[in-house]
N, C-alpha and C positions, 0 to 999 in steps of 0.2 A: 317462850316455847322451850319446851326441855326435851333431848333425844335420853332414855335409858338404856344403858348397854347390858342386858341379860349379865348375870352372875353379879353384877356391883351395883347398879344403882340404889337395888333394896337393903342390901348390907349394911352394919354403920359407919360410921363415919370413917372412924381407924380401922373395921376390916377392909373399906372400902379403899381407902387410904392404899394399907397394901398391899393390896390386892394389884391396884396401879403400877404403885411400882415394879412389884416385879415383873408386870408385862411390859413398862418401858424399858425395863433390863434387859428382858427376851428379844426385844425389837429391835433395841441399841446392839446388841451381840448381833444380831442377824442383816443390823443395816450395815455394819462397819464390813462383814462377810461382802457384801453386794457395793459397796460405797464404791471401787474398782472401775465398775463396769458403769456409771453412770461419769465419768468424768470428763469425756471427750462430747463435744456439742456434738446434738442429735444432728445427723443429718435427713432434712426435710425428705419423705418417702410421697408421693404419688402427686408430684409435682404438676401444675397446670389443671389439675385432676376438679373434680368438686368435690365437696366437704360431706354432703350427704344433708338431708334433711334436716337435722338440726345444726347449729350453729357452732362450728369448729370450738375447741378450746385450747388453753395454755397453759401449763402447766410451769410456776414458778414455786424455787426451793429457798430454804432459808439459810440463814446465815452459815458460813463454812460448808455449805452441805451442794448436794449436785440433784440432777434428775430422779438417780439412783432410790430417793426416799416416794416417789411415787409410783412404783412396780405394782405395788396392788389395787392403789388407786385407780392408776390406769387401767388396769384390767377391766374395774367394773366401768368404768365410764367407756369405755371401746365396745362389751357386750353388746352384741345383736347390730354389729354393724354399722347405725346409723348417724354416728359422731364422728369427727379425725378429732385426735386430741393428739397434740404437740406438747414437748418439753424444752422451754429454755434454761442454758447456764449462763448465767451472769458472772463476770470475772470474782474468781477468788480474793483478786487484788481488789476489787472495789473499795474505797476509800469513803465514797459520798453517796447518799443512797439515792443520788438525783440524778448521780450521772450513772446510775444503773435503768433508774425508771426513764432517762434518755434514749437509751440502749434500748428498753425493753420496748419503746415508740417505732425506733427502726424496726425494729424486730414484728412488730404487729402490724404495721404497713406491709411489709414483704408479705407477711400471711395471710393479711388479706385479699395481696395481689394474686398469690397461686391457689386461696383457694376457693376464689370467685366471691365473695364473700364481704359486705361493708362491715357488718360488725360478729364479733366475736364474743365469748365468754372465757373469763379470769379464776383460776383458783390457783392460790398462797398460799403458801404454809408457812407460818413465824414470819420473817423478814419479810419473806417473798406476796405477803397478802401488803405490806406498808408499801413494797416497790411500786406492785401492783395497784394500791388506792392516790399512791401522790402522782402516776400517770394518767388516773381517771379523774382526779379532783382538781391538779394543778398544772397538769400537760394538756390539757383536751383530751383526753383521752376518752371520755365518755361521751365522746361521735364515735367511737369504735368499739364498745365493752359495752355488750348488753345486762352481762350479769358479773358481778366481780363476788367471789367467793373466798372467803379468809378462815384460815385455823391456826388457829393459836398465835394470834399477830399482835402484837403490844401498839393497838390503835392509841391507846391514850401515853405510853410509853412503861418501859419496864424498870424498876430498880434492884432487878436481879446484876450477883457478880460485879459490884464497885472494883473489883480489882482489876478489870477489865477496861475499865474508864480511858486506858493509856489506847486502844484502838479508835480512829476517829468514827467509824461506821455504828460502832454501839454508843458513842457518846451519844451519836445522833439517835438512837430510841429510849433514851431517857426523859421523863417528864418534861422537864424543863429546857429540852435543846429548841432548835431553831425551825428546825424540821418538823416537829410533831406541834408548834406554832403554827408552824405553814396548813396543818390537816386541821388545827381548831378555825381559821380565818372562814369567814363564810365562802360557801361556795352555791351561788345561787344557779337555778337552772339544770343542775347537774344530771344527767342523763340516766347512770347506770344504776342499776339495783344493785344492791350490796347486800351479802347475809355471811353475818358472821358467825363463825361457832368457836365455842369456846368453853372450859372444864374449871373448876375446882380445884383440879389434881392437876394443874399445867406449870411445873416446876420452874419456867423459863418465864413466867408472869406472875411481878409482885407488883400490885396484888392481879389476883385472877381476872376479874375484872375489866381487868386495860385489854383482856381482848375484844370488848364488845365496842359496836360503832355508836357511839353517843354524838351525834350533828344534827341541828335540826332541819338543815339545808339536803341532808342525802336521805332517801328512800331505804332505810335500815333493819336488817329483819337480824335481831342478836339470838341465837340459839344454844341453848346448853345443851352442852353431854357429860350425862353422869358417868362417874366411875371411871376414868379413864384419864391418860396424862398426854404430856404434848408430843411426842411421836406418834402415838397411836391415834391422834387424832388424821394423820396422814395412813394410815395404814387400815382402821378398823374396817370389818364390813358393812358395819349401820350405820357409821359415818359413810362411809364410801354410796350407801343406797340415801342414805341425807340427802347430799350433796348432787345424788341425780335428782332428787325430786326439786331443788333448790335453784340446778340449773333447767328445768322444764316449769319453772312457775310462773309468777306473773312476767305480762310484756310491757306492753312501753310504759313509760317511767307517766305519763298524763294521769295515766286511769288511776294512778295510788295517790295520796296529799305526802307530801316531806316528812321526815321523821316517824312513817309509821313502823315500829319497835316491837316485834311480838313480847311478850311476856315470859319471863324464866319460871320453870315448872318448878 
């Protein structure tokens, strides 16, 4: 399945190219402006409270980065009431990306305690979509995550930035780590929907590719968006209206067979 982003998808390749980038530039300028104000963890708002009709979500950031990079996302996802959407920060220091998706376990129990709620819905961005899948895939987590949703997540792993190798957290999203072993191992039974999106133009994924969920044990819906690079996949507004229609689609994981993979346009 392929989203097109008006003004790039029909361009060629190299206007389309960059065209990208300079809106990852515009974004990068604008998120580093805003990066400030998402630093400090959210503290939880309408406590004890219910969730509203559809199914709370969670909102996780990617590596280095805070709440801060989902201000527009959340926007549309909160329109017209009917959702709470929450943001976690997971420590800056994180070292292992297991003892984040631990973290991230406490963190989803408690929110389902306040907000009446047995299961909830996931969306990632870069890191935060891998935290996100190895607590559904290899924490249980999918008794709790009805729909996990990823952007620009190096599922298969990434071989951007070798010089980078000396941190242990990005060793660990390289093809060959121990970790992204752990995401190919079968995971039978597995509860949660998963839909992944993912660009061409996503500078932090080599190749582009590694952000689609390739298992034949998870319910996997991989979706392209043209013209566009990895920030903005958190920020755009047809991604952003994607992303609701992705978290209002199918339910329980019985009614679909394993591995069903929409098609890239």
């Amino acid at each position: 399945m392929g989203l097109s982003i008006p003004a790039y998808g029909s361009a060629p390749v190299s206007g389309a190219a960059l065209r990208a980038g300079v809106l990852e530039a515009i974004l990068f300028g604008a998120h580093l402006l805003h990066y400030p104000t998402g630093v400090r963890q959210e503290r939880p708002s309408g406590e004890d409270s219910p969730s509203g009709p559809r199914p709370p979500v969670l909102l996780l950031h990617g590596f280095s980065d805070n709440r801060s990079v989902f201000v527009l996302l959340r926007r549309a996802l909160t329109a017209g009431g009917g959702r709470r959407v929450e943001a976690y920060n997971y420590s800056p220091l994180t070292l292992d990306l297991r003892v984040a998706a631990r973290s991230l376990a406490r963190r989803v129990e408690e929110f389902c305690e306040r907000t009446g709620r047995d299961r909830i819905d996931l969306v990632g961005h870069s890191l935060g979509g891998l935290v996100g899948r190895y607590y559904v895939q290899r924490l249980g987590g999918d008794a709790r995550v009805g729909t996990l949703v990823t952007l620009g997540t190096p599922h298969s792993g990434t071989r951007i930035a070798p010089f980078m190798d000396a941190h242990p957290l990005v060793r660990q999203i390289r093809p060959a780590s121990a970790v992204i072993a752990e995401l190919r191992a079968p995971a039978p039974g597995c509860r949660t929907r998963c839909v992944a999106f993912w660009t061409e133009f996503d500078e932090l994924m080599d190749p582009p590719g590694t952000a689609r969920i390739e298992h034949s044990d998870l319910r996997a819906e991989n979706i392209q968006v043209m013209g566009i690079g990895h920030l903005a996949l958190a920020a755009h507004p047809a991604v952003a209206a994607a992303v609701l229609r992705a978290l209002d689609g199918p339910g329980p994981a019985a009614v679909e067979p394993p591995g069903d993979t929409a098609s890239v346009a």
